[in-house]
ZAMARGU-4260 file (C-alpha; in steps of 0.2 Angstrom, whole numbers, plus 5000, padded with zeros to 4 digits):
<rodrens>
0) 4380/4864/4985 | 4396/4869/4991 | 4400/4888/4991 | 4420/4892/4980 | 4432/4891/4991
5) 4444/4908/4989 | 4460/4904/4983 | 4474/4906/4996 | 4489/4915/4993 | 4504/4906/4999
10) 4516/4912/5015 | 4529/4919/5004 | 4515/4929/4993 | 4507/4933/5009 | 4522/4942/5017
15) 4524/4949/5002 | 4506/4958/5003 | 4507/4962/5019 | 4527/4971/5014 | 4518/4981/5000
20) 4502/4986/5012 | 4515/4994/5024 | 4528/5001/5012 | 4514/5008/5000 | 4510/5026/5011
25) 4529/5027/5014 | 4534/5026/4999 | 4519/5039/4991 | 4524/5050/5003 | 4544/5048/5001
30) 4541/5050/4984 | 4529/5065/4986 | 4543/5073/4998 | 4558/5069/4987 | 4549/5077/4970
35) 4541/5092/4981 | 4560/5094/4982 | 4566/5093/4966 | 4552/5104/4961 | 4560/5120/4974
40) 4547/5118/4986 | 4546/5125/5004 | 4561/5130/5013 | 4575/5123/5024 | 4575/5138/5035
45) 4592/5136/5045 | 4593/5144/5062 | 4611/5150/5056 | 4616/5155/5042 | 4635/5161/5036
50) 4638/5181/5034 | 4636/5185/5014 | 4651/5196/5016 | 4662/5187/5029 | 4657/5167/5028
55) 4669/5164/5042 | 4655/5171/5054 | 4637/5164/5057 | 4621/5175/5060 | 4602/5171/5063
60) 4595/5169/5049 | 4582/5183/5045 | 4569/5172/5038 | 4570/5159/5056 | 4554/5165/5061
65) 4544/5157/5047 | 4548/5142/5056 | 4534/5152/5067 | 4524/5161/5057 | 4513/5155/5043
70) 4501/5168/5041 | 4511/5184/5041 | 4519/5191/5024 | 4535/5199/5033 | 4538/5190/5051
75) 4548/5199/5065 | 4567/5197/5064 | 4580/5198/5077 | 4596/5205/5081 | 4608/5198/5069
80) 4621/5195/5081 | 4637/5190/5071 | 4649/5175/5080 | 4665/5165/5072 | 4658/5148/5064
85) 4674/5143/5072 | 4676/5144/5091 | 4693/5147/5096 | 4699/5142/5116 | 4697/5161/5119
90) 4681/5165/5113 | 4667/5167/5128 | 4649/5162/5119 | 4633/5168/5127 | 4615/5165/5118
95) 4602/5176/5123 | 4584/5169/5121 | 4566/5177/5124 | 4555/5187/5115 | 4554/5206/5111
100) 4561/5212/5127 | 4575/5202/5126 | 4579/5207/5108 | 4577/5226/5114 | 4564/5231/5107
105) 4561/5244/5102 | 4578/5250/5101 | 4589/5235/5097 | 4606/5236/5092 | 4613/5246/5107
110) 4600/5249/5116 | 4596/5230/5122 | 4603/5223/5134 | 4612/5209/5126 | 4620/5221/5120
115) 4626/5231/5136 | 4630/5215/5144 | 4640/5212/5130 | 4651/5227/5132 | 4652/5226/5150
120) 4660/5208/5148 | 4673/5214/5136 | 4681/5224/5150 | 4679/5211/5161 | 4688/5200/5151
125) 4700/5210/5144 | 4711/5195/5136 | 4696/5186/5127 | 4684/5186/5114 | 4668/5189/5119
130) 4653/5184/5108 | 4633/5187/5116 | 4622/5181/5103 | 4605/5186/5105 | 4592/5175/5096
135) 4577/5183/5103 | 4563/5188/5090 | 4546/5199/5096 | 4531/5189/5096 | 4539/5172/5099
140) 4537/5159/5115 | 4544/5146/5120 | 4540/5134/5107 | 4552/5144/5098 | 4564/5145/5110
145) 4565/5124/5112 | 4567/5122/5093 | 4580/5134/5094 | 4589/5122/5107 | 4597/5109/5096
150) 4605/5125/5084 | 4612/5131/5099 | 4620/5116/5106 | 4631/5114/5091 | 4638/5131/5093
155) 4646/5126/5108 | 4639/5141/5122 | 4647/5145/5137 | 4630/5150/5145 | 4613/5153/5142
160) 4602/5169/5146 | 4581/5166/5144 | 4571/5181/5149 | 4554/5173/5141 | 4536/5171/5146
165) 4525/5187/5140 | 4521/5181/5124 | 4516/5163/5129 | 4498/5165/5126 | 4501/5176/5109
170) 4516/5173/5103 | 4518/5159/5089 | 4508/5145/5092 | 4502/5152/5108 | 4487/5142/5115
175) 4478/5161/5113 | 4487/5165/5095 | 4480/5169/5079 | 4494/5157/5075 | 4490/5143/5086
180) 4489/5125/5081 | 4478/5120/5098 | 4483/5118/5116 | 4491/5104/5116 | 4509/5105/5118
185) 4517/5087/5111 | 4507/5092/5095 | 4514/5108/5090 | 4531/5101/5096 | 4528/5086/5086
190) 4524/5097/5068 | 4540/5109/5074 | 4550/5095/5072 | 4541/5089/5055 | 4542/5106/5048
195) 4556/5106/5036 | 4546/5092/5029 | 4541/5098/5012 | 4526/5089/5013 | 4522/5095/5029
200) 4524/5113/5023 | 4512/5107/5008 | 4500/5101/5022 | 4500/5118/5032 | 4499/5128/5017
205) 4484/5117/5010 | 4475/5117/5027 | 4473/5137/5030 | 4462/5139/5046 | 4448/5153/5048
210) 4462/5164/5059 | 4473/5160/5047 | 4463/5171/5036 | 4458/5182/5049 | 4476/5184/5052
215) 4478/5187/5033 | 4467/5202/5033 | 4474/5210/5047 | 4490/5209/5041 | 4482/5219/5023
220) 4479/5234/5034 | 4496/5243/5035 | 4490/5253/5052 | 4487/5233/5060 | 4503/5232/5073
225) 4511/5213/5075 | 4502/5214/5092 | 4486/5216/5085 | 4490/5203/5072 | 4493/5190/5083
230) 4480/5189/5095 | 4464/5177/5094 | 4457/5175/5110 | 4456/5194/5117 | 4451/5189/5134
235) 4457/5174/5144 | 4450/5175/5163 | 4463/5173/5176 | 4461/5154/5181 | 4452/5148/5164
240) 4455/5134/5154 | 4463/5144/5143 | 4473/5150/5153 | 4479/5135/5163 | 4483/5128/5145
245) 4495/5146/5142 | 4502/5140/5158 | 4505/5120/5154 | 4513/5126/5140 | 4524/5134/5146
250) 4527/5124/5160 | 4531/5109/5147 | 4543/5120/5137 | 4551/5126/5148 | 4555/5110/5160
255) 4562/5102/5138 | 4571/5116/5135 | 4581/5117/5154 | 4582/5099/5155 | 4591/5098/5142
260) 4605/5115/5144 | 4606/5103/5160 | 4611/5087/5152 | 4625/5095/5142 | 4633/5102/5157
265) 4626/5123/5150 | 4625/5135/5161 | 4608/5142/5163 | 4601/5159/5170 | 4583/5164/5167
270) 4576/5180/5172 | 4559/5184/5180 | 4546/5194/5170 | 4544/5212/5175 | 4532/5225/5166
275) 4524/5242/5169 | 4515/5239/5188 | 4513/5258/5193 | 4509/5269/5176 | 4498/5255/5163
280) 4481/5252/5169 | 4472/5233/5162 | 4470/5232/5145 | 4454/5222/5147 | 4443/5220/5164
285) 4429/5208/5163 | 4417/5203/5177 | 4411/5186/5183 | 4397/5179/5175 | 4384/5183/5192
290) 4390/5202/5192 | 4379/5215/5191 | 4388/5226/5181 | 4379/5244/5181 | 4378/5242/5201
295) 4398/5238/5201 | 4401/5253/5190 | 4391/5262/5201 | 4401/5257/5218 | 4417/5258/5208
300) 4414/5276/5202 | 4407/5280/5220 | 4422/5274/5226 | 4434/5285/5217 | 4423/5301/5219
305) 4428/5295/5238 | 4446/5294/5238 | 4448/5310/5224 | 4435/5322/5234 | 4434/5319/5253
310) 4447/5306/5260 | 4460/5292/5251 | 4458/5282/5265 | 4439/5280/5264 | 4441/5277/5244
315) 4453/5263/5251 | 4437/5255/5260 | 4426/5257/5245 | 4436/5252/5233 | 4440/5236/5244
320) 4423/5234/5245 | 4420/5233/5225 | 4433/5222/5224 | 4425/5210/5239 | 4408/5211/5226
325) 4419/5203/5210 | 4436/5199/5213 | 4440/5196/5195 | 4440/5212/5187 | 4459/5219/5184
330) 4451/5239/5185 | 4447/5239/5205 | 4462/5231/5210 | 4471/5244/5200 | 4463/5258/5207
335) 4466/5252/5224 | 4486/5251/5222 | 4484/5270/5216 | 4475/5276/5232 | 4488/5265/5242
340) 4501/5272/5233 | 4496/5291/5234 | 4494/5285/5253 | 4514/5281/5252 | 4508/5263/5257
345) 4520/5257/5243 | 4521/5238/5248 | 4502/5235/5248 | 4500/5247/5233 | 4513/5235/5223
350) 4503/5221/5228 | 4487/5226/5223 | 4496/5231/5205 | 4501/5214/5203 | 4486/5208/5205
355) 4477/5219/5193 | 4492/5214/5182 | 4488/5195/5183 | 4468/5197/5181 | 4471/5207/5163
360) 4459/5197/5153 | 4471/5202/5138 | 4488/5194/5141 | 4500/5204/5136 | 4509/5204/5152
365) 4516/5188/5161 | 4507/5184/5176 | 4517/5179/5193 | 4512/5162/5189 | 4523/5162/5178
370) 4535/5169/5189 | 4533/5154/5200 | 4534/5142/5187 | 4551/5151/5180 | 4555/5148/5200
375) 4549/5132/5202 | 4557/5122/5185 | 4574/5133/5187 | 4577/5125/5206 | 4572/5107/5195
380) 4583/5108/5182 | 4598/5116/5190 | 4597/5132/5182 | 4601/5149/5191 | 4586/5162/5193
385) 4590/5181/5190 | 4577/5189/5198 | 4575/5204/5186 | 4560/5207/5191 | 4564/5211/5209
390) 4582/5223/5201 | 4571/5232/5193 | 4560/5234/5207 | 4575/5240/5216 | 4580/5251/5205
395) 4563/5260/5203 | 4555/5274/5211 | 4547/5267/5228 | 4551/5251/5223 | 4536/5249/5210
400) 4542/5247/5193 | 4531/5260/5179 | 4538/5273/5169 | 4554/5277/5175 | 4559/5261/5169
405) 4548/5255/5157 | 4541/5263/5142 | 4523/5256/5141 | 4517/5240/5145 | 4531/5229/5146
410) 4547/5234/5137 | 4559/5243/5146 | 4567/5261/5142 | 4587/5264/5141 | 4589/5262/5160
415) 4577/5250/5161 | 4587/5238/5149 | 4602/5244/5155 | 4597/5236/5175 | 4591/5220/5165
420) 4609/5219/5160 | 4616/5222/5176 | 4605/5211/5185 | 4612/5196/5171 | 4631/5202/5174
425) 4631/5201/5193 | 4624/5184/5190 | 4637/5179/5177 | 4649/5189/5188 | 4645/5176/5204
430) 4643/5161/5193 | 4662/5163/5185 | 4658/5154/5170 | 4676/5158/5167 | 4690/5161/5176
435) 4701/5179/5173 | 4686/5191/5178 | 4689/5208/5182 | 4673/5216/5188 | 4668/5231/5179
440) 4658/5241/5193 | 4641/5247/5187 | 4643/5265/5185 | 4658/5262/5174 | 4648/5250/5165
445) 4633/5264/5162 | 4646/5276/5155 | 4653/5263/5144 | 4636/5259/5133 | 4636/5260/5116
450) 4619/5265/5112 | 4616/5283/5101 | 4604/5295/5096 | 4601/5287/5080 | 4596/5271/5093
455) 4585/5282/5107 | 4577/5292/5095 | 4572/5279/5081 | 4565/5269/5099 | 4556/5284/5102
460) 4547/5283/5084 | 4544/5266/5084 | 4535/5266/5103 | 4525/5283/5099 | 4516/5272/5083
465) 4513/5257/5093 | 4505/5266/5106 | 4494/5274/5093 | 4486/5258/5088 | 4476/5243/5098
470) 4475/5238/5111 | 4482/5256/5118 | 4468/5265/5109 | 4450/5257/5103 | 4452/5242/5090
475) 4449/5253/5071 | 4455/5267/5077 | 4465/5277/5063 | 4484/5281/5071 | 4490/5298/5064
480) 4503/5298/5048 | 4519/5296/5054 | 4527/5302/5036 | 4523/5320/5043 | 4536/5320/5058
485) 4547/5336/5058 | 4565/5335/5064 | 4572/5349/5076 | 4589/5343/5075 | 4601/5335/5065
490) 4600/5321/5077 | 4583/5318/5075 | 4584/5321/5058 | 4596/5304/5056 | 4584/5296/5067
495) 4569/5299/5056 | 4578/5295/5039 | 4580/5276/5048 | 4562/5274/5056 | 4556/5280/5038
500) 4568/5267/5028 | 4575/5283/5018 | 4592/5275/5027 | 4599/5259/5033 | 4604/5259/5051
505) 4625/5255/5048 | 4622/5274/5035 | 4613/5284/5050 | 4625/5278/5064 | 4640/5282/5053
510) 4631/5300/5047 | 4630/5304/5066 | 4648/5298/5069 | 4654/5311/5056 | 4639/5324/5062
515) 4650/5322/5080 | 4666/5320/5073 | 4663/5340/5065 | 4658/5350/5082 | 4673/5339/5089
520) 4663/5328/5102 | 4674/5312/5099 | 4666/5304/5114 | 4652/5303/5105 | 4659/5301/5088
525) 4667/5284/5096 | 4652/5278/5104 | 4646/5277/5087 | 4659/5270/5079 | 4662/5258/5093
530) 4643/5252/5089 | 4648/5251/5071 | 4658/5238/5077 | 4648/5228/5090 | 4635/5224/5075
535) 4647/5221/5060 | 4661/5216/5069 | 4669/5206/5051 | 4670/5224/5044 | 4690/5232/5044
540) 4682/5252/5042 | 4675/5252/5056 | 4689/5248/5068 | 4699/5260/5057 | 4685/5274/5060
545) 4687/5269/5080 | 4707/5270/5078 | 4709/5289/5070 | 4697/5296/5085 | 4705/5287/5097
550) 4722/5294/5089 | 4715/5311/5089 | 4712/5309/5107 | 4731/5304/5110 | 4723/5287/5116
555) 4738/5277/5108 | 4741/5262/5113 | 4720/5259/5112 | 4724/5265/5095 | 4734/5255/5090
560) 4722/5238/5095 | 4709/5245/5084 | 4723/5248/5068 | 4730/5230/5071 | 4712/5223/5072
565) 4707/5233/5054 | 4722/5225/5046 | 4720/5208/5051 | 4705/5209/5041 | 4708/5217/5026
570) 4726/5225/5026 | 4728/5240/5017 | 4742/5256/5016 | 4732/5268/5024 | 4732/5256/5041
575) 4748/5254/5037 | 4753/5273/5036 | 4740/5275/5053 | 4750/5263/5062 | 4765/5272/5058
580) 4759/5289/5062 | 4756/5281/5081 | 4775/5276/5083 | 4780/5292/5076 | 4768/5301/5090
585) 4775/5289/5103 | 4794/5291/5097 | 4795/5273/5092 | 4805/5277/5075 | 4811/5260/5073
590) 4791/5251/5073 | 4785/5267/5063 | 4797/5264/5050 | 4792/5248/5047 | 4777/5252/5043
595) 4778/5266/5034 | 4790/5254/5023 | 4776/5244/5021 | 4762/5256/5016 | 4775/5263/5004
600) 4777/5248/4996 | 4758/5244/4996 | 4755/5260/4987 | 4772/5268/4979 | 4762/5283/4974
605) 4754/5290/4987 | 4766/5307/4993 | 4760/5307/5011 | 4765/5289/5014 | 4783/5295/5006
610) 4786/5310/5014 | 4782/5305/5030 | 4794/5289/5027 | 4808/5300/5021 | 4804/5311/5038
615) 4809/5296/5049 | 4820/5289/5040 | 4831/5306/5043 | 4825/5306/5061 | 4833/5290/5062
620) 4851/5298/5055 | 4845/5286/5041 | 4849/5299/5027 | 4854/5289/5011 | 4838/5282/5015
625) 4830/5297/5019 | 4835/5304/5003 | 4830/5288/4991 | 4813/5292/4998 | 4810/5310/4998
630) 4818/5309/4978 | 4802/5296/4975 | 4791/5306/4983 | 4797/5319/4969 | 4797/5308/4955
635) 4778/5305/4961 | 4776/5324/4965 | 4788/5336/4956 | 4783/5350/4963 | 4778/5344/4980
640) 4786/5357/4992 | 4788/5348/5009 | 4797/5335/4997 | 4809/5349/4989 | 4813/5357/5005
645) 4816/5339/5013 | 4828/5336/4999 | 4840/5352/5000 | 4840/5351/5017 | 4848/5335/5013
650) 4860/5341/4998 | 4877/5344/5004 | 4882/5362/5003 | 4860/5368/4998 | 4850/5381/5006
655) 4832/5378/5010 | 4821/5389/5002 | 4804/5392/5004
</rodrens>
């Protein structure tokens, strides 16, 4: 018996099948997305966004880094860098990119370097606008950095700075991260660029991972820094899978993100990492696996006991001897740069504290492979290499880089930041990205920072609490409150009120320009106002506040810049009236009456506006005019005395009377 035969669907209904089998996932999926959208859900997260209070100017946006982050509550924000949304042929545009160091933590503001480089460029180029955007956020790598590329591009930049590669194993979606999404670079890139999905936000969100939920618990404890937040993998040999995988990834990045600066004709200088070599011992030493540990502690021990009791020189041999037994652990190499160092061997000490820098098992700090491949993909791409590392070097005592220059681990102090900036402007300098420079030498340059008190002394704070916690003290342990910090001075006081979020940085900055402004130090009380500027550069007061000290230091003609620069943003009487009152010390009658004239008529009844109108006015033989003015200013103030004196003194045949 014959089996059915299936019925068969003709070509036209089978190309139709075959349509509908292929359009069905796209289309649940399109229809997914389009209604998780209509709903409100996820977020578009734009690199820039315009300034709420001047939407002619762009700033990162301060939520970016969720692009980043998915398991933290309140991510890491960066400089907030105001620029023009609209680049004139005048405006010179730097980007700044890199991780906490390159945002200036833990000062910011002032005290980074973006921001020094910045100041020094507007002397260089007196005649242009000068605009240093710094889009470095703490905890990021350079994933972040290469899907920051495409946002950058459209802003048109003149150049680009990169000091990045510390975090690359525990920044964000680091292959050793508590946020990682696995070692495999073409995947994370790949879900970067399918993030503003919303179904892909949906996904993530659904599909929380066990260090996701580690993560989440750290972050309920409020003592937990970000650093101890973002680490999974707590020790990661020197020469590990995982560590070759920290490597490749940054390798791949990095080689994306040059090539293409290159292809659109971008200027490129990166930096090579530098971090404490001489003062911050290995977080983490950990042995090979064939190491007989008591018996190495033993020689290691012995081998101190050498160099502190009998001779450094003998401790030298010891200690080269424990290393010989197990070259992998950081702590021996460590303690033989500190015996070569108090030897005044400084070159072979700085070696050796490389080295015990590179085999840290927790990578907090670059290694020199890193270096290398910074080296290496720079030469390939076309890109210039600022070697940072080897200014700072320079600048240090005995040519090891530690605490003169750095403040723990890896973040530079003041002057540390301050030779990162210079080691960036001599490049920039040699580059010429633009014609027109006039070099600013560097001890001009260090005079002319704008960072403050406010600025040191809030770093100051923030450093002491992140040394209080891990990995600087034992994981749990309990930092001391920091709510029960006295200040000595009024200084420390402002500083204090900010670090404690009892005042906004623009309130503190302000309060110590008037604290200044009182005992009469307006070099300071400019500093301050000048840094009022440098971050909220679309606000008039501040230029205003920079103008009237400049005045009171007879500074007129800078003066006067500052006045015009207030007035083209918001004009206003009192710019005005200010103007006017620098033609009047200057003996410019004719410019001061002009306006005066215009503050006057901006605000008809203000009497110092008047009288000092009426006052040139007779200066300038004007006295019809003179006396129109000084009878308003009565008609405003009857009994104003200046104004009644001014008056009879131009009444034919009156006496002036007091």
């Amino acid at each position: 018996m014959e089996g059915k035969q299936r019925p068969s669907l003709s070509p036209g209904k089978r190309v139709l099948f075959i349509a509908l089998m292929w359009l069905l996932p796209p289309g649940f999926f399109g229809a997914l997305e389009g209604g998780l959208r209509l709903a409100g859900y996820g977020e578009a997260l734009p690199i820039f966004v315009p300034v709420r209070a001047a939407p002619e100017y762009r700033i990162l946006n301060r939520e970016m880094a969720r692009r980043y982050f998915s398991n933290l509550r309140r991510v890491p924000t960066g400089m907030h860098d105001a620029f023009m949304a609209t680049k004139d042929s005048t405006t010179i545009r730097v980007f700044v990119q890199g991780g906490s160091s390159a945002a200036g933590y833990p000062y910011y503001y002032g005290g980074s370097f973006s921001r020094m480089l910045e100041q020094r460029l507007a002397q260089t180029y007196p005649h242009r606008r000068i605009e240093v955007v710094n889009m470095a956020v703490a905890a990021v790598n350079t994933y972040t950095l290469r899907d920051q590329v495409s946002a950058i591009m459209a802003e048109d930049p003149d150049a680009i700075l990169i000091y990045a590669g510390h975090n690359e194993f525990y920044g964000a979606l680091g292959a050793g991260s508590a946020e990682s999404l696995g070692r495999q670079p073409w995947m994370v890139n790949l879900y970067l660029r399918l993030r503003p999905l919303r179904t892909v936000q949906l996904l993530r969100n659904l599909l929380g991972t066990a260090a996701a939920v580690g993560a989440a618990e750290a972050e309920e404890a409020p003592e937990a820094t970000l650093m101890e937040r973002m680490v999974r993998d707590q020790t990661i040999r020197y020469g590990s899978s995982l560590y070759r995988a920290g490597l490749r990834q940054f390798r791949v990045n990095l080689r994306a993100i040059l090539t293409r600066y290159e292809a659109a004709g971008v200027p490129v200088f990166i930096g090579t990492l530098a971090s404490n070599e001489r003062a911050h011992a290995p977080f983490a030493s950990v042995h090979a696996p064939d190491t007989d540990e008591i018996a190495w502690r033993a020689d290691y021990e012995s081998a101190l006991r050498l160099a502190a009791d009998r001779s450094i020189r003998a401790g030298v041999a010891a200690m080269r001897a424990v290393i010989a037994a197990d070259s992998s652990v950081a702590l021996g190499f460590f303690a033989l740069g500190a015996m070569l160092d108090a030897l005044g061997q400084y070159e072979e000490a700085r070696a050796a504290y490389l080295t015990a820098k590179d085999h840290d098992n927790l990578r907090f700090r670059a290694s020199e492979d890193v270096n290398a491949i910074i080296r290496a993909e720079a030469v390939r791409a076309g890109a210039i290499v600022v070697e940072t590392q080897a200014h700072l070097a320079a600048a240090a005592e005995d040519g090891i880089i530690g605490s003169d220059l750095m403040l723990e681990h890896l973040h530079p102090n003041l002057e540390g930041y301050f030779v990162l900036a210079d080691a960036y402007y001599e490049a920039l300098y040699a580059y010429e990205v633009v014609e027109g420079a006039q070099y600013v030498p560097r001890p001009v340059a260090r005079r002319e920072v704008l960072y403050t008190a406010v600025d040191s002394l809030f770093g100051e704070l923030r450093v002491r609490q992140l040394m209080s916690s891990w990995p600087f003290k034992p994981l749990g342990s309990v930092p001391p409150p920091m709510d029960t910090i006295q200040a000595r001075t009024p200084e420390e006081g402002l500083a204090l009120a900010y670090f404690q979020r009892r005042m906004g940085w623009y309130a503190a900055t302000d309060s110590l320009r008037m604290l200044y402004e009182s005992r009469g130090d307006l070099h300071k009380a400019l500093r301050a106002a000048l840094a009022l500027i440098q971050q909220y550069p679309y606000l008039p007061r501040p230029y205003s506040l920079a103008a009237d000290i400049m005045l009171r230091q007879r500074r007129f003609s800078e003066a006067l810049v500052y006045y015009q620069a207030a007035e083209e943003l918001e004009p206003t009487a009192q710019v005005q009236y200010m103007m006017g009152m620098v033609h009047v010390a200057t003996g410019r009658l004719a410019r001061a009456q002009s306006h005066l004239e215009q503050a006057a008529t901006m605000d008809p009844q203000n009497s110092a506006y008047l009288l000092q109108l009426a006052q040139v006015y007779l200066a300038s033989g004007q006295v019809g005019q003179a006396r129109s003015a000084a009878a308003q200013l009565l008609a405003v103030a009857p009994n104003h005395p200046q104004g009644r004196r001014l008056l009879q003194l131009m009444t034919p045949g009156s006496t002036a009377v007091e």
